[in-house]
VOGU-3710 file (C-alpha; in Angstrom, 3 decimals, decimal comma):
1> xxxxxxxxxx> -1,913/6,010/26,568  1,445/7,064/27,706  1,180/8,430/31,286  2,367/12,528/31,849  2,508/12,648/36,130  2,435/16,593/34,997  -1,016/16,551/34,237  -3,791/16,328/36,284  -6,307/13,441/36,460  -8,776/15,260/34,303
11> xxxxxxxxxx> -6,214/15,842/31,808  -4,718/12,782/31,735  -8,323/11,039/31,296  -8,688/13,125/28,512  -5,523/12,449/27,118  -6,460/8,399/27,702  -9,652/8,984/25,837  -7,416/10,326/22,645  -5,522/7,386/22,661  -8,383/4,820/22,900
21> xxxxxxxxxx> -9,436/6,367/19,221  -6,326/4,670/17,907  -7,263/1,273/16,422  -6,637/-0,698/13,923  -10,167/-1,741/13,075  -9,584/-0,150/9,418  -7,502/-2,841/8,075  -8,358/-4,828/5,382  -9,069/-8,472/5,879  -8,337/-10,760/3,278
31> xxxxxxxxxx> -10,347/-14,230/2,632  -8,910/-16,916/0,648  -10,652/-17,166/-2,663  -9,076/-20,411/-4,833  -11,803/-19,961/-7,227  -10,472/-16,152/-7,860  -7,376/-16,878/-7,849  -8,005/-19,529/-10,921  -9,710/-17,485/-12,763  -6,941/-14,971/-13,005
41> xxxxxxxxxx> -4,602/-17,912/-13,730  -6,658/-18,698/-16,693  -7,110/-15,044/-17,565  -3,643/-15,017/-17,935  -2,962/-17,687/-20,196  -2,106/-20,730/-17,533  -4,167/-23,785/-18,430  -4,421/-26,896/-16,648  -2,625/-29,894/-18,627  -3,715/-33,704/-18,230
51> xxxxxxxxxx> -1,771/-33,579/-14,721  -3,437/-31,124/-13,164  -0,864/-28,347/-13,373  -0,584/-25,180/-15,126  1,354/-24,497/-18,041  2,088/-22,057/-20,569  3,602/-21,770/-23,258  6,445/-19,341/-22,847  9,515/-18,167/-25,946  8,227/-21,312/-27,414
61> xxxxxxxxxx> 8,475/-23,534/-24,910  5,888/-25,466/-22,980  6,348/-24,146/-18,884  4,755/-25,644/-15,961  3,970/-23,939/-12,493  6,386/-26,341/-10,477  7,922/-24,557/-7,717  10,436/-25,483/-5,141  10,209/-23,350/-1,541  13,411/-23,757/0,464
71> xxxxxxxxxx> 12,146/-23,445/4,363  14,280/-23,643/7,309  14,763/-27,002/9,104  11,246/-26,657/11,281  8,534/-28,836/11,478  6,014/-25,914/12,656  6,820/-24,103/9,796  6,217/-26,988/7,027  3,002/-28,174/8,708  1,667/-24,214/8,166
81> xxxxxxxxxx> 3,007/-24,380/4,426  1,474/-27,417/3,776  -1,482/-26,284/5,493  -2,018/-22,608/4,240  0,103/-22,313/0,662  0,502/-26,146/-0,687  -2,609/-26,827/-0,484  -4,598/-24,659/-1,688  -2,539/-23,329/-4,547  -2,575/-27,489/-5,236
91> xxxxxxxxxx> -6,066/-26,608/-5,716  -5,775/-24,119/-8,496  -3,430/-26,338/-10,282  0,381/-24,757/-8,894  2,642/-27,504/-7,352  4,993/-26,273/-4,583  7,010/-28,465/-3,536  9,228/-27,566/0,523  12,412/-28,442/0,854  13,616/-28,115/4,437
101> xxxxxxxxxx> 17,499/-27,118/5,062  19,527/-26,126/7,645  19,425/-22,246/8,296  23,296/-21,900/7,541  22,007/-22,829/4,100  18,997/-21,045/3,750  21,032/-18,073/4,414  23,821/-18,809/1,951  21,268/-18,714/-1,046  19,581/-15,411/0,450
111> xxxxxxxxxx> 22,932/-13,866/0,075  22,960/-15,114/-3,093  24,146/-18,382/-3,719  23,093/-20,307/-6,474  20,447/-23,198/-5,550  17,691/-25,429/-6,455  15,366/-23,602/-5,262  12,635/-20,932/-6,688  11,536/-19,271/-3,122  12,844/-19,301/0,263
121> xxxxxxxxxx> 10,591/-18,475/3,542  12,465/-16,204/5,035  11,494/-13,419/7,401  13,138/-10,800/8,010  14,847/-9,267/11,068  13,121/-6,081/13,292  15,126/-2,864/13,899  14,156/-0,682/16,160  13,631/2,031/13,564  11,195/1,806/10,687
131> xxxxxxxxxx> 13,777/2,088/7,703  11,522/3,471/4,399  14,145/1,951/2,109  11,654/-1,025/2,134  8,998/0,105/0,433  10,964/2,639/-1,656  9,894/1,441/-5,274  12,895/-0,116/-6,969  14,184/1,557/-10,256  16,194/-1,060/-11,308
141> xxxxxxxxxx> 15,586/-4,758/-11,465  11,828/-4,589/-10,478  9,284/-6,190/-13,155  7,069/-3,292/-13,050  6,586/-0,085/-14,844  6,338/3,642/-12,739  2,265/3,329/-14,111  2,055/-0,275/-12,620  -0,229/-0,167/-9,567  2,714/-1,733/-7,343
151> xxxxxxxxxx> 4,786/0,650/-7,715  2,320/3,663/-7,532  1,377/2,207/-4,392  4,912/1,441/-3,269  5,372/5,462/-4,025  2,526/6,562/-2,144  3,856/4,123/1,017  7,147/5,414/0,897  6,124/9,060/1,251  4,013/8,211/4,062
161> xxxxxxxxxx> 6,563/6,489/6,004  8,989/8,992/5,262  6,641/11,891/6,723  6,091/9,818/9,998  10,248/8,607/10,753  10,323/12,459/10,464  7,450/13,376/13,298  8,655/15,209/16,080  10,503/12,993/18,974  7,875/14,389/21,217
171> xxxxxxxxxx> 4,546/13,944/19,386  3,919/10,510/20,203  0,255/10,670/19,328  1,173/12,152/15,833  3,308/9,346/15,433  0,729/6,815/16,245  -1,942/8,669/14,424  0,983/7,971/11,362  1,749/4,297/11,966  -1,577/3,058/11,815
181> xxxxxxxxxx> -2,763/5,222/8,636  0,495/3,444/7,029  -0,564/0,353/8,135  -4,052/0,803/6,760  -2,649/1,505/3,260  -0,340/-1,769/3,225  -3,602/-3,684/4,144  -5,136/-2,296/1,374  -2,618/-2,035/-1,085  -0,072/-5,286/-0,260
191> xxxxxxxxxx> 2,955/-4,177/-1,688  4,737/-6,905/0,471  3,306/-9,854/1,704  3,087/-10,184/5,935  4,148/-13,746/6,967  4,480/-12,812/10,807  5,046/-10,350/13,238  6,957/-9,948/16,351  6,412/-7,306/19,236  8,936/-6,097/21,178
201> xxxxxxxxxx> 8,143/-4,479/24,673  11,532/-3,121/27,262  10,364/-2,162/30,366  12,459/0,359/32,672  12,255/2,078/35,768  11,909/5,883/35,819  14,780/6,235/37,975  17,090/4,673/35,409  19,082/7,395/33,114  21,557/7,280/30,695
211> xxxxxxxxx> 20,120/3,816/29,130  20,730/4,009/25,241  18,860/1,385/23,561  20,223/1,879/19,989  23,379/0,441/21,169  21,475/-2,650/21,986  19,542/-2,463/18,548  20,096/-6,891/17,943  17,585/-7,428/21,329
//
């Protein structure tokens, strides 16, 4: 809990006692399930063929769920694909085959130039300000309809992140109380798919004035 030297020690115990309520114990955990997954392959049409794979037949022609993930250049990272997505989706009959590349590259084809390549694993970079824009639902360009449960939930995230970038500057616990209930509703809903996350702590004396971060906002 954020210290106030204004208040007294019962007061501030209090105010520590509010802020040990805010958890995130009410997100959802997710356990891999190959066997679930499968059965909404098949439910969907994607058989396994004499190799192993799935295929479908798609505007007459016979498709196959061969995938190529471009990766940058990093060992760590391919051991945890192999580990955590080739495998297992080996399992339910989807080959993914990683292609490692230098990060010059990588970046090239995120910005749009044309590769061999179906997916890249790519994070993206932290601002220092929760921008909504990325979970506003797309109206353009997105494969779902405004009744698909994606973009319903997209919706719902949006306004919630909207009403808590717009919490007053000093209402830190409202804020907090904010984040986390937005958090809780990603869990549940996973409009995006977490691959990491990164904290960010900047520690300052109290004696030190006139430090703007946001012209700092790269870290």
């Amino acid at each position: 809990a954020p210290v106030d030297p204004e208040l007294t020690e019962e007061e501030q115990a209090a105010e520590a006692a509010r802020y040990s309520q805010l958890n995130l114990d009410g997100l959802t955990e997710y356990a891999q399930d190959t066997d679930k997954a499968a059965g909404i392959l098949e439910d969907a049409g994607w058989t396994l063929n004499s190799r192993g794979i799935r295929s479908k037949t798609m505007e007459g022609q016979k498709t196959e769920l061969r995938l190529t993930l471009g990766l940058p250049n990093s060992r760590e990272a391919k051991e945890a694909l192999e580990k955590y997505l080739v495998s297992p989706l080996k399992t339910v009959g989807i080959e993914v085959t990683l292609k490692p590349m230098a990060m010059t590259a990588v970046e090239r084809i995120y910005k749009g130039e044309a590769a061999d390549v179906d997916m890249l694993y790519l994070g993206e970079d932290f601002s220092i300000l929760l921008d909504p824009e990325i979970l506003k639902p797309q109206e353009d360009g997105e494969a779902f309809s405004g009744e698909d449960s994606l973009t319903g939930a997209k919706a719902e995230l949006y306004k919630l992140a909207e009403e808590m970038v717009r919490t007053e500057p000093a209402d830190l616990y409202g804020f907090m109380q904010k984040w986390i209930a937005l958090q809780v509703r990603i869990s549940e809903t996973l409009p995006l798919l977490p691959v990491y996350s990164n904290v960010y702590f900047d520690f300052y004396n109290r004696e030190l004035h006139d430090y703007h971060i946001t012209q700092s906002v790269t870290w």
